[in-house]
N, C-alpha and C positions, 0 to 999 in steps of 0.2 A: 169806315173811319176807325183809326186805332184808338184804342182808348188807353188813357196813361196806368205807366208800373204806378205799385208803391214799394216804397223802400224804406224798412226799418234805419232810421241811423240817430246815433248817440247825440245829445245835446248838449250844452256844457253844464248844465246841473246834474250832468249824469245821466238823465230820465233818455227813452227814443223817444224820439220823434215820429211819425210816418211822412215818408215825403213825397207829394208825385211826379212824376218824370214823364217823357214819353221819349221816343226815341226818332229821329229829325235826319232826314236824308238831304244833302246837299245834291242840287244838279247844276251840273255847267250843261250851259248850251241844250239844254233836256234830257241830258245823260246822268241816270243816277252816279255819285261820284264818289260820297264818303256822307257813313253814316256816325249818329252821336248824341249822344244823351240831353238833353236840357229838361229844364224846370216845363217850361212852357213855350209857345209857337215864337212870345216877342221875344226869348232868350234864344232862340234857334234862330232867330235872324238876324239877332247881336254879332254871329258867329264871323258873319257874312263883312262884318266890316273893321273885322280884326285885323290888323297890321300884317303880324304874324300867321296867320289862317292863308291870306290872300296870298303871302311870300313864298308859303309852302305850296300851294295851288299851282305855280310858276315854274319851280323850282322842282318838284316830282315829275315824274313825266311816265307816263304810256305811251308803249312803240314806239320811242323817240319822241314824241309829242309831251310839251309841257300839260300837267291837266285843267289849267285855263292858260288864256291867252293874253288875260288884261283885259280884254273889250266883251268876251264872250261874256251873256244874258246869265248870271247867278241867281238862284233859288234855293231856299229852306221850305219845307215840308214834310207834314208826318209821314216818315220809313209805311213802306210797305211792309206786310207780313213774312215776307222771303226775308226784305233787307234786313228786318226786325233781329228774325234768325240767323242772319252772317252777321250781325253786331256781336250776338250774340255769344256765335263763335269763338268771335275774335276777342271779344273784352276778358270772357273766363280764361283765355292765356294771355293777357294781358297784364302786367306788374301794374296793379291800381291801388299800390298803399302808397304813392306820392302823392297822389287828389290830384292829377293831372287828369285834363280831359282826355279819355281816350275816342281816339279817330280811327273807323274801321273803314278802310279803302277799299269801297266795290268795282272796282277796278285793277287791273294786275299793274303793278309798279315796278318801271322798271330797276334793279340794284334795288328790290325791297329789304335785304339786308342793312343796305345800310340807312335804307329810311327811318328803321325799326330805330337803331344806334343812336 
């Protein structure tokens, strides 16, 4: 089992806070798919029923293949220790002073340029 970060972050009195995190691997169909930070497991599966999350799901595609299909079986779950480390990767070049969540695609994407965009 992973056990969560912590993460120094500023409060509005000024003072940090420590906060915990863990990091939450999406799978379609039982295919790890994209990983991503939350508070906790029931904020990792919040993810799952986002308008927007789903649309992009559709709309990205591998091989030609959308990375769901609309019907195919969704799961949240705490990241393996590899996926941990391609989040990883991928967040530290990542632009994260918008507080956008950042989504690490374990998956090759096709035109990942302009997914990035």
């Amino acid at each position: 089992m992973t056990c969560p970060a912590l993460i120094w972050m500023p409060s509005n009195s000024g003072k940090k806070i420590i906060v915990a995190v863990i990091i939450a691997t999406v799978e379609v169909d039982g295919r790890p798919t994209v990983a991503f930070e939350a508070r906790n497991s029931r904020e990792a599966s919040q993810l799952l029923k986002e308008h927007w999350f789903l649309e992009d799901l559709q709309e990205l595609k591998t091989d030609g293949s959308p990375l769901w299909d609309g019907k195919a079986r969704l799961r949240s779950r705490a990241a393996s220790e590899e996926e941990i480390k391609k989040y990883e990767a991928m967040a530290a070049e990542a632009d994260d002073t918008t507080g956008d969540i950042i989504l690490a695609f374990l998956v090759p994407l096709d035109n990942a340029t302009e997914a990035q965009g």
